[in-house]
Structures are given as C-alpha cells and as structure tokens.
Backbone as ProteinMPNN parsed JSONL, in Angstrom:
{"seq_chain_A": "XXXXXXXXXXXXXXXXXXXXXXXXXXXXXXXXXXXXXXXXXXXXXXXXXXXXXXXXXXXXXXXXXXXXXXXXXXXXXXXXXXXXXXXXXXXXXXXXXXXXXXXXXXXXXXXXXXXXXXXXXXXXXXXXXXXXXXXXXXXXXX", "coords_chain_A": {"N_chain_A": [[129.177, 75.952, 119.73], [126.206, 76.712, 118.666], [123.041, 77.8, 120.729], [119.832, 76.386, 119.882], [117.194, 78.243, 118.936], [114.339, 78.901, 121.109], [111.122, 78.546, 120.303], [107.863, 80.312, 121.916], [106.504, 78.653, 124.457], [103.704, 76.352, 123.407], [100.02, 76.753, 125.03], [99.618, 76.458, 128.812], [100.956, 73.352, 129.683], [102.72, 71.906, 131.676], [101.455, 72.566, 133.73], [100.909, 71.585, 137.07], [98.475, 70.905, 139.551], [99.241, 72.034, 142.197], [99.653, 74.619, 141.65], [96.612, 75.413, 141.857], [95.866, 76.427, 144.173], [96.943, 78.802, 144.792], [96.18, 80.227, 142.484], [93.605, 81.039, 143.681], [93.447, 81.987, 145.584], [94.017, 84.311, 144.001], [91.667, 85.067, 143.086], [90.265, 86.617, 144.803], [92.032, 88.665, 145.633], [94.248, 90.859, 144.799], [97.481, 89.738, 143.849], [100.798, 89.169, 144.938], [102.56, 86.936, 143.96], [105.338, 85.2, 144.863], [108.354, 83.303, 144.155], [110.502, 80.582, 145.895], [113.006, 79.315, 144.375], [114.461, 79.145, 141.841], [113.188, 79.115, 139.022], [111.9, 77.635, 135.945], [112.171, 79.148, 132.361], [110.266, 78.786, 130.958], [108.23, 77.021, 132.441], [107.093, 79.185, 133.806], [106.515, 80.866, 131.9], [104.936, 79.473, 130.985], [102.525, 79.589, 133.166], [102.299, 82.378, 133.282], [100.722, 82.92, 131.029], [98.686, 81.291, 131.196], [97.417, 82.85, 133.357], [97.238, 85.081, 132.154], [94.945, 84.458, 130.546], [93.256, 84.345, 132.147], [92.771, 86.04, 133.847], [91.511, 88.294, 131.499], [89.552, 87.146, 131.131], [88.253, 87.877, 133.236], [87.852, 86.309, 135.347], [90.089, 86.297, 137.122], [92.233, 88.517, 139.416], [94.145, 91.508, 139.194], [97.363, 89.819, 139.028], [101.027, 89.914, 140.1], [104.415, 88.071, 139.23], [107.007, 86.91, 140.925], [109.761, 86.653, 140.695], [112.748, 84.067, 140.103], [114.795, 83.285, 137.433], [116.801, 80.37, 135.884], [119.767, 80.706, 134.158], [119.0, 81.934, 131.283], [118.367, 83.642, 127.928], [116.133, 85.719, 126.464], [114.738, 86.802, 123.345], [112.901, 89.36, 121.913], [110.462, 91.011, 119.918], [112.166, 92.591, 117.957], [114.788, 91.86, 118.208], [117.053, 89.836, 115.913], [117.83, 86.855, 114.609], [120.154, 86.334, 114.417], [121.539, 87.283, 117.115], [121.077, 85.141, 118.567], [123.453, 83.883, 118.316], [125.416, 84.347, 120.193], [124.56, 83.36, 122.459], [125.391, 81.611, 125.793], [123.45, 80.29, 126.897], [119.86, 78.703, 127.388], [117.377, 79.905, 124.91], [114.792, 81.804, 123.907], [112.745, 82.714, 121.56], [110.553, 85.467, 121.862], [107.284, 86.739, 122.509], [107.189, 89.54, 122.995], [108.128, 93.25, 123.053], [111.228, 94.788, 122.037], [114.606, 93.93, 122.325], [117.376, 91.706, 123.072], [117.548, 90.124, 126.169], [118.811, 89.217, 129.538], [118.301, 86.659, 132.037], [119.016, 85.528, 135.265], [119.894, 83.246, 138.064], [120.026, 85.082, 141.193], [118.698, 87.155, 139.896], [116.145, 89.022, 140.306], [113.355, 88.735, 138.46], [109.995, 90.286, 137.529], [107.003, 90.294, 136.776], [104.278, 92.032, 136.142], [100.889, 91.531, 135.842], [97.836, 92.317, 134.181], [94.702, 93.908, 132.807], [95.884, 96.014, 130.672], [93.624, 97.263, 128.703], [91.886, 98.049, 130.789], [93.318, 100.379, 132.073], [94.891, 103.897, 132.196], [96.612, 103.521, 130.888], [98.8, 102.579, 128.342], [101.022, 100.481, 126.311], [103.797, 101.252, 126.077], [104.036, 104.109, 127.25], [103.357, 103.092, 130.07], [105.233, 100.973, 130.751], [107.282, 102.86, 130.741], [106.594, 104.419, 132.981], [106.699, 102.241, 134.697], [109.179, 101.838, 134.974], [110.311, 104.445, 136.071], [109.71, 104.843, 138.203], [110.504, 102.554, 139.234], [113.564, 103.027, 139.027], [113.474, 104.827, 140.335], [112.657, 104.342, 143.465], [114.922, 102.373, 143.942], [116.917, 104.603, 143.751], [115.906, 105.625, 146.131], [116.531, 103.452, 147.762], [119.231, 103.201, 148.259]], "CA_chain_A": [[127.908, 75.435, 119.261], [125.035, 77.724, 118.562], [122.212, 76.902, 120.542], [118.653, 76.127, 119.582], [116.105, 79.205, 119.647], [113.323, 78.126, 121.078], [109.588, 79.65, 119.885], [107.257, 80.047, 122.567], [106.021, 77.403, 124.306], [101.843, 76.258, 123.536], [99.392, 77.04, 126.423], [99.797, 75.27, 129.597], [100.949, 71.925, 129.663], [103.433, 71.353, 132.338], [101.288, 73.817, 135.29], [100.492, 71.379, 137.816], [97.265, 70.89, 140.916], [99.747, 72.865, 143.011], [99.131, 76.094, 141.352], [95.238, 76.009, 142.183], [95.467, 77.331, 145.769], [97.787, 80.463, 144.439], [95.101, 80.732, 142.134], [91.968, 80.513, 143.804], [93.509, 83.252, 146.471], [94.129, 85.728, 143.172], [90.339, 85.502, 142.807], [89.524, 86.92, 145.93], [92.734, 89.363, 146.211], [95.341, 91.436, 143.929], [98.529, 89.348, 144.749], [102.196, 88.822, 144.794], [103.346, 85.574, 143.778], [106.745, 85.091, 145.451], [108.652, 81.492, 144.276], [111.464, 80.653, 146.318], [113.577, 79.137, 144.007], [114.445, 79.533, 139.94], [111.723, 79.084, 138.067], [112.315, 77.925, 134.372], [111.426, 80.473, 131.976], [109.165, 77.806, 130.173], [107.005, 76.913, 133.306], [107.164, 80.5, 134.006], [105.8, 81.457, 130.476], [102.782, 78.737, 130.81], [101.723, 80.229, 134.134], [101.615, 83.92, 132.56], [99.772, 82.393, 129.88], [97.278, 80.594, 131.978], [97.062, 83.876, 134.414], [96.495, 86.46, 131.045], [93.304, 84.349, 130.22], [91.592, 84.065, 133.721], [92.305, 87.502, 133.944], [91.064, 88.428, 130.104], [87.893, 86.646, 130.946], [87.452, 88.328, 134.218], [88.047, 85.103, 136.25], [91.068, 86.445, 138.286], [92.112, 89.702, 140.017], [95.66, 91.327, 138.429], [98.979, 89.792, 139.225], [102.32, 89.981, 139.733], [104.959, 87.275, 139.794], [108.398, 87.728, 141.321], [110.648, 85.342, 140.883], [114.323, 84.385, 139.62], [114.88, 82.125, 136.55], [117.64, 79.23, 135.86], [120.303, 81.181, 132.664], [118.142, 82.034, 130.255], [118.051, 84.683, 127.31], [114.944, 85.747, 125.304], [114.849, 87.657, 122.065], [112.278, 90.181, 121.554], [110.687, 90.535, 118.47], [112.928, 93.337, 117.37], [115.804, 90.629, 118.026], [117.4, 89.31, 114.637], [118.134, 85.452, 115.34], [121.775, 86.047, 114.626], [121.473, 87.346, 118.452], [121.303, 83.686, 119.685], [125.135, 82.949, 118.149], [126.567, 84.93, 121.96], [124.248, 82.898, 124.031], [125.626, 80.136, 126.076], [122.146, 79.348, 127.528], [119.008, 78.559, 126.297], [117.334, 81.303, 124.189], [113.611, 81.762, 123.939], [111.854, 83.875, 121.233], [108.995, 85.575, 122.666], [106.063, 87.502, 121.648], [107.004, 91.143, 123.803], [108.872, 93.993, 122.131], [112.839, 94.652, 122.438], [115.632, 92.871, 121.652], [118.1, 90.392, 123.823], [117.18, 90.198, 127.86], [119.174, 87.874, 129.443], [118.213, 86.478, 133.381], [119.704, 84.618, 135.691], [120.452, 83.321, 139.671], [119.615, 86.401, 142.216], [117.975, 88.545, 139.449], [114.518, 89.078, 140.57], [112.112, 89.28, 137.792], [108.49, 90.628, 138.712], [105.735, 90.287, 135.679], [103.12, 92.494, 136.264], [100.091, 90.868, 134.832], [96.558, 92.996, 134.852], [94.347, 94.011, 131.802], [95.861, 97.193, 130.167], [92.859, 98.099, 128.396], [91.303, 98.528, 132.315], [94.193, 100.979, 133.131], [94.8, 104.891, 131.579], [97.955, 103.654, 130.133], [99.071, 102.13, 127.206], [101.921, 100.057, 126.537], [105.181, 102.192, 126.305], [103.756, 104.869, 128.924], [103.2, 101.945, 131.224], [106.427, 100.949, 130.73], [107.906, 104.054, 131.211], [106.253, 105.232, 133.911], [107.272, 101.611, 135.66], [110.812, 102.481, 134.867], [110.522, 105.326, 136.269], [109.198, 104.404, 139.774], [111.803, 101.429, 139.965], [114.522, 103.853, 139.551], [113.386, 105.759, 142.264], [112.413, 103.525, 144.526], [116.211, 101.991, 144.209], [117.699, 105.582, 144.061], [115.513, 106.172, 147.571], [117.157, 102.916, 148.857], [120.264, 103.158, 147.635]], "C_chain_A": [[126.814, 76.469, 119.541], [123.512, 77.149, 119.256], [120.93, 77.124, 120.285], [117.681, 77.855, 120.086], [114.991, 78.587, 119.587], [111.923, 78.954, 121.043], [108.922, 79.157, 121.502], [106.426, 78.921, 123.093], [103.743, 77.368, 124.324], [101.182, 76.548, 125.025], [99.64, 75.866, 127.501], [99.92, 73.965, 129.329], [101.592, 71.611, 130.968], [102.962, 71.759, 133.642], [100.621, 72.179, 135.936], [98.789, 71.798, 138.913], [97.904, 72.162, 141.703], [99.782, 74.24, 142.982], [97.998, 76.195, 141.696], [95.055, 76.517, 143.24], [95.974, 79.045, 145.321], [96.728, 81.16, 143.78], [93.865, 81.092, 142.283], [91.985, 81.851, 145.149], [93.547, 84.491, 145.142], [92.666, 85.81, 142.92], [89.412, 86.217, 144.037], [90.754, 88.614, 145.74], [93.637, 90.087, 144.962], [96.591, 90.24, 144.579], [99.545, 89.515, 144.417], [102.458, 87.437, 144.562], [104.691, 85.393, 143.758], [107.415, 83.746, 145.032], [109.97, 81.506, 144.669], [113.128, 80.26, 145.833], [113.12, 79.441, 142.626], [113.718, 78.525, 139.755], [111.76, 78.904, 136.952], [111.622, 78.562, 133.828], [110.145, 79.54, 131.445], [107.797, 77.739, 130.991], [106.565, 78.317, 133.855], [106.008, 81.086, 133.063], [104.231, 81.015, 130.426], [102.137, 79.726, 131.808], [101.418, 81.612, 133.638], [101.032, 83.721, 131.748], [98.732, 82.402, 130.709], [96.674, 81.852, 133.015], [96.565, 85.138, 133.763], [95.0, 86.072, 130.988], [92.494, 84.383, 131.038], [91.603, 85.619, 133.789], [91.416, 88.144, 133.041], [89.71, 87.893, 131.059], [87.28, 87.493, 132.344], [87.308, 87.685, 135.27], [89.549, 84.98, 137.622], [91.374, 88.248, 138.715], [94.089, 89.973, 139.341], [96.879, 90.832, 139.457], [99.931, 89.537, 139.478], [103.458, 89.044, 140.589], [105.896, 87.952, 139.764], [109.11, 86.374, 141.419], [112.061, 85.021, 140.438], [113.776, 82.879, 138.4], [116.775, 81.287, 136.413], [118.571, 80.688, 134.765], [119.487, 80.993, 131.893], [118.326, 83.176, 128.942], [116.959, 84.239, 126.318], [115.496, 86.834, 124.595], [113.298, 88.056, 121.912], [111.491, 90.212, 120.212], [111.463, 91.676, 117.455], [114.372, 92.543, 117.375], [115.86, 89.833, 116.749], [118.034, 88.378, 115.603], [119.752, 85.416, 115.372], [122.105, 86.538, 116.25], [121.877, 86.538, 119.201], [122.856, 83.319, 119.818], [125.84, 83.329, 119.47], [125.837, 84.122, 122.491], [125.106, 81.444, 124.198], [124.354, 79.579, 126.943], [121.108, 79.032, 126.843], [118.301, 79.615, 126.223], [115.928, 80.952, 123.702], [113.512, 83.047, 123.439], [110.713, 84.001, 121.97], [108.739, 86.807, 121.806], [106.164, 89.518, 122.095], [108.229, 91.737, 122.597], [110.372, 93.84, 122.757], [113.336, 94.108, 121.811], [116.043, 91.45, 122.379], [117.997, 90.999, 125.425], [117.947, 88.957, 128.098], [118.796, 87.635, 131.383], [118.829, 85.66, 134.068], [119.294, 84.308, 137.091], [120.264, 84.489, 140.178], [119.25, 87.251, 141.204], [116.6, 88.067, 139.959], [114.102, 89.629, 139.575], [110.876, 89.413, 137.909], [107.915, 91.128, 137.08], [104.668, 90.538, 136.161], [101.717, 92.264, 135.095], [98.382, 91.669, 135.067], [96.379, 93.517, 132.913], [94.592, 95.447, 131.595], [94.752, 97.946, 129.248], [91.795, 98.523, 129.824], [91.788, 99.788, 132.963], [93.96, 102.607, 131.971], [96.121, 104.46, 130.89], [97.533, 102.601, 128.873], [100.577, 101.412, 127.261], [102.873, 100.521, 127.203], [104.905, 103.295, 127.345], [104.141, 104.1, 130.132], [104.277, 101.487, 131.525], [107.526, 101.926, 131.314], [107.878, 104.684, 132.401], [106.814, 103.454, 134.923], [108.395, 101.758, 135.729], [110.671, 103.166, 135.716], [110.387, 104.939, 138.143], [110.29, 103.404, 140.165], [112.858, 101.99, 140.02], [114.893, 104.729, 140.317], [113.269, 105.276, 143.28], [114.386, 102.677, 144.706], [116.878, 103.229, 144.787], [117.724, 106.117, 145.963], [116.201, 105.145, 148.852], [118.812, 102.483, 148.936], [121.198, 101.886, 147.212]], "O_chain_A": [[126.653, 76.965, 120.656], [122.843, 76.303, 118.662], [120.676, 78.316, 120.459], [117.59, 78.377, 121.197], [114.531, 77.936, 118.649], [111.747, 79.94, 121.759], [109.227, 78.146, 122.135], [105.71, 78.272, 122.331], [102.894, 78.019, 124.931], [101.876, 76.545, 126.042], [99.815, 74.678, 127.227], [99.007, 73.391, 128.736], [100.851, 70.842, 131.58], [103.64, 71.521, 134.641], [99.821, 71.618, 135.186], [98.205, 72.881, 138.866], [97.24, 73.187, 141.855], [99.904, 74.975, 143.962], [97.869, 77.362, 142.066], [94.012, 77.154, 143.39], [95.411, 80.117, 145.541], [96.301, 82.264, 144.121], [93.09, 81.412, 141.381], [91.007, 82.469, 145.571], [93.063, 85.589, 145.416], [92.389, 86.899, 142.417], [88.186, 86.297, 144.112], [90.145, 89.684, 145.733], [93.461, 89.423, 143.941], [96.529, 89.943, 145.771], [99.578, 90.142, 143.358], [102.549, 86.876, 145.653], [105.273, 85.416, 142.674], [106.933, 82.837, 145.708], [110.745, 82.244, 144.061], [114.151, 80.6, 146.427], [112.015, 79.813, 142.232], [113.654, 77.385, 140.215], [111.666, 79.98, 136.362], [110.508, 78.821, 134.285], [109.009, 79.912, 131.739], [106.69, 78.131, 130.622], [105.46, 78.342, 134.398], [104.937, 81.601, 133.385], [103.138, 81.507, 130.144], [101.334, 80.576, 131.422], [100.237, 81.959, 133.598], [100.467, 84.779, 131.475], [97.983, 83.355, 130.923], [95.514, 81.765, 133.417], [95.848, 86.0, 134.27], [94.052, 86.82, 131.226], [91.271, 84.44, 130.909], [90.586, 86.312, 133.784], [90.434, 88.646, 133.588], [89.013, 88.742, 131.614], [86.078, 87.715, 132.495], [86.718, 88.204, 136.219], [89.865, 84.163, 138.487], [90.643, 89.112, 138.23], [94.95, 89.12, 139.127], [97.211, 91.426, 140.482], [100.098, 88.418, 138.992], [103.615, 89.013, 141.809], [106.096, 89.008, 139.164], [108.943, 85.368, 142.109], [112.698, 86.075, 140.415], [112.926, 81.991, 138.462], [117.763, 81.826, 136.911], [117.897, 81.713, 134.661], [119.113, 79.837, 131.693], [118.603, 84.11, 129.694], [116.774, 83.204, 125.678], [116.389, 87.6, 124.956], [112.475, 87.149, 121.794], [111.873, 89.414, 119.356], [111.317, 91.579, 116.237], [115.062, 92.712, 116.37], [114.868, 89.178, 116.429], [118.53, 88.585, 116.71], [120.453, 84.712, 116.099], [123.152, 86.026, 116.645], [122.646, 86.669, 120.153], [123.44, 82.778, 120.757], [126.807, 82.657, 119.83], [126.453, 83.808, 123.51], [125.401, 80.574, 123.378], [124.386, 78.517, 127.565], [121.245, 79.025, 125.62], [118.332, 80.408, 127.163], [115.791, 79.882, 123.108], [113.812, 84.104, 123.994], [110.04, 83.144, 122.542], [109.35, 87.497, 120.989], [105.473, 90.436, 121.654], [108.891, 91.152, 121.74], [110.698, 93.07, 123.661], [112.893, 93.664, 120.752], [115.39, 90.407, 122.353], [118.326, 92.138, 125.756], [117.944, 87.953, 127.385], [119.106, 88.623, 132.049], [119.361, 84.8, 133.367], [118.36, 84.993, 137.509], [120.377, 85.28, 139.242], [119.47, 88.412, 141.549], [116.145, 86.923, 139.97], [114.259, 90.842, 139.441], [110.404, 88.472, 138.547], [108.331, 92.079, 136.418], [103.953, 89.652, 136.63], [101.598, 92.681, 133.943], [97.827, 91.518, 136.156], [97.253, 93.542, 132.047], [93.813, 96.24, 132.123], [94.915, 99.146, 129.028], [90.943, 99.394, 129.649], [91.247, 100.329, 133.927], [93.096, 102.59, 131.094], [96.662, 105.365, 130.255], [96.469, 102.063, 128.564], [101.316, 101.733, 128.192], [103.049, 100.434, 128.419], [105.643, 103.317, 128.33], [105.0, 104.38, 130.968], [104.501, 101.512, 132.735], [108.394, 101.703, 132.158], [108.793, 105.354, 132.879], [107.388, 103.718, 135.979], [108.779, 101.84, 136.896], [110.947, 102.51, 136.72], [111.282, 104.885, 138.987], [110.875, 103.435, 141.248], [113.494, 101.699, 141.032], [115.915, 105.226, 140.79], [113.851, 105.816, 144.221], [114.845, 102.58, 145.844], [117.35, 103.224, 145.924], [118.584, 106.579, 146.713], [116.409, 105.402, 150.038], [119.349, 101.592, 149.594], [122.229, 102.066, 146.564]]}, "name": "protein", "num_of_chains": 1, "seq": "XXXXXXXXXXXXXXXXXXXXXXXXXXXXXXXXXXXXXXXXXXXXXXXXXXXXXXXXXXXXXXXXXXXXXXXXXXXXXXXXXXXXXXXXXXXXXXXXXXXXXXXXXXXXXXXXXXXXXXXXXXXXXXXXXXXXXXXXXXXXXX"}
C-alpha cells in the first residue's frame, strides 16, 4: 500500500502554552532547543513555522532545534511523487530543495533557524559551508 503524501501542514495549530517559556528565553538569548524525545515531523514543522515569523518580524533571536523525529520521509521539491511508492512511513512534501530525506529514532536533526538575508551567505554557500564544518567536526571526533 502506497502511502498518503502529505502537503505541508497550515501555520500553527497543534503548538501548545508549553512552548511560551522556550520562547520567551529565545527573546533574550540565541538558543538551542534540545527535546528529549521524538518529535513528530508535523509538530516539528508548526514550531519552525511559528519560530521563522517571530524571527522575520524581529520578535525572536536565531534558533536552532535539535531533536529526533518518529519514521518519517519528506520529499523535496525536486522529489517526483513516484518517490513516496518505497516509503513505509509517512511522507511529507515540503517546501526546501532536494529530493527524498528520510529520519528516524537516534538521528539527531538540528534546524538552524536565523534570517539569511542578516548573514553574508546565501542559501547553497550556507549549506555548504555547514556541511563542511559538520564533517569536520565528526572527522575531529571520530
């Protein structure tokens, strides 16, 4: 059975009260947002939503969650939907470039969130140049 791709989900709906302390320290501080358990990509997605616009407006300080998600794969928008027919999890188009990403249990994913027209980079640099640093920083710890 092929399953369902699912389009991005609308702006916040499901973020909770319990996010306003996390938030109310990123207005004072750069932070880390650490969550101790998987994180669906969905409630995941709102909160980077809800954390682009406070930033965008100038209402928060940049950044970056770290966290693990439930089985998940997203599709890119260079991802053709025939992609979804291998997944056995659920499969979320999204709005970033690429193709098929897939996450899971003990991967740590870390979404660096801060206004790139603030920075000297540009997308794919930015990209590149974080590549580049995470493969060193592993290589240095082996």
């Amino acid at each position: 059975m092929t399953p369902r791709v699912r389009d991005t989900p609308p702006p916040v709906s499901r973020l909770d009260d319990s996010f306003q302390p996390l938030l109310e320290r990123a207005r004072e501080y750069p932070v880390l947002l650490r969550f101790g358990a998987p994180v669906e990509y969905e409630l995941a997605l709102e909160l980077q939503q809800l954390l682009v616009d406070q930033i965008y407006h100038e209402q928060l300080r940049p950044v970056i969650l770290a966290l693990e998600h439930p089985l998940v794969v997203t599709l890119g928008r260079s991802a053709p939907d025939d992609e979804a027919a291998l997944a056995t999890a659920p499969v979320w188009r999204t709005h970033r470039g690429g193709h098929v990403t897939v996450h899971g249990p003990g991967q740590l994913v870390c979404y660096p969130i801060f206004d790139l027209r603030r920075s000297p980079w540009s997308v794919v640099p930015y990209v590149r140049r974080l590549e580049q640093l995470l493969a060193g920083t592993c290589r240095r710890l082996g």
